[in-house]
C-alpha positions in Angstrom: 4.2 57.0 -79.4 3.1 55.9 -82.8 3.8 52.4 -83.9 3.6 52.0 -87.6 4.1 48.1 -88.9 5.0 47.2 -92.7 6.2 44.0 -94.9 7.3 44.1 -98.3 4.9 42.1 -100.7 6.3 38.6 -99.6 5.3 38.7 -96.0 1.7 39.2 -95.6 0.1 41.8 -93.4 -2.6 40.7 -91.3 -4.8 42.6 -88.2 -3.2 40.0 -86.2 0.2 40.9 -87.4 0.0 44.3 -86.7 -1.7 44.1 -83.4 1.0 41.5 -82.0 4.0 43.3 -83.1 2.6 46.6 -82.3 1.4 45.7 -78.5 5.3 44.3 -78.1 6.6 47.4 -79.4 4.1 48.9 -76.8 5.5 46.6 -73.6 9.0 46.6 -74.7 9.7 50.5 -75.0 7.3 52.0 -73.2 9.2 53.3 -70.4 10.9 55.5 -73.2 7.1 56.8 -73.9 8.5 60.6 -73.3 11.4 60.3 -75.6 10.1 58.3 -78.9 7.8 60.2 -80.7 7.3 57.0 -83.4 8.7 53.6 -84.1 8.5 52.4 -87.8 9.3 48.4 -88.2 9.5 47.4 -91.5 9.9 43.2 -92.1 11.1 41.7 -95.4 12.1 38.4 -97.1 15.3 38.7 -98.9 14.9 35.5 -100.8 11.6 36.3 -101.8 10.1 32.6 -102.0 13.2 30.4 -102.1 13.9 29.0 -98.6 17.1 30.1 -97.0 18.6 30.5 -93.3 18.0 34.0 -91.7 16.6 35.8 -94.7 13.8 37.4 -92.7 14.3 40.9 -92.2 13.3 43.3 -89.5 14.4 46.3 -89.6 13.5 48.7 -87.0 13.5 53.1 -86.9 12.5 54.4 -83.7 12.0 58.8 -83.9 14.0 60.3 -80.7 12.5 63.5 -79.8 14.9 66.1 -80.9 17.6 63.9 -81.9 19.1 61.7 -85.4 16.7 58.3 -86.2 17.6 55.7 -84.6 17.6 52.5 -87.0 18.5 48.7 -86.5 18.2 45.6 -89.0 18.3 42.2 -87.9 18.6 38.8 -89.9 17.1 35.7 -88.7 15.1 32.2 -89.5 11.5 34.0 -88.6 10.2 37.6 -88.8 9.7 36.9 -85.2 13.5 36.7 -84.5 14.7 39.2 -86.2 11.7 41.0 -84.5 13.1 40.2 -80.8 16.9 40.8 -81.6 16.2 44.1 -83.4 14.2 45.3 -80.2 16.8 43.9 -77.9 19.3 46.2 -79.9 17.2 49.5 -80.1 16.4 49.6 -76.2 20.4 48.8 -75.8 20.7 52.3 -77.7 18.0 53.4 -75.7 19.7 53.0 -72.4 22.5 54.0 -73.4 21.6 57.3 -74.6 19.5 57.8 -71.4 22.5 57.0 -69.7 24.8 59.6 -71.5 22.2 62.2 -71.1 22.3 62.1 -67.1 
């Protein structure tokens, strides 16, 4: 499974960034290691530098082997919220199309 990490030009991309987000992408979904071939997550700030509630974005595409993308967008206070409830929503979809394939 690839992991690819990006943020628009208001969030800065750091080594530490990239290794953190990428090694929770790692724990969270990989017992679907044999059915995502990558999982893209892009972050963003809507309101560029003015402060407002849940403007972070994380938007997350996960490749399904032999099937349609798979793409979720959260909102949230912190990059790292919108993180967790996006990944809490693509291994719902997860199950549930392991679930519809048995």
């Amino acid at each position: 499974m690839q992991i690819q990490i990006n943020t628009d030009n208001h969030i800065e991309n750091s080594e530490r960034l990239t290794n953190f987000f990428s090694n929770e992408v790692s724990n969270e979904l990989g017992r679907f290691d044999k059915l995502i071939t990558r999982v893209e997550v892009h972050f963003g700030d809507e309101n560029s530098e003015k402060f407002g509630n849940d403007d972070k974005r994380c938007l997350i595409e996960v490749r399904v082997a032999k099937k349609e993308p798979i793409a979720v967008t959260d909102y949230a206070e912190t990059i790292e919220k919108a993180f967790q409830n996006s990944l809490k929503k693509v291994k719902r979809i997860l199950d549930s199309l392991i679930e519809r394939q048995r």
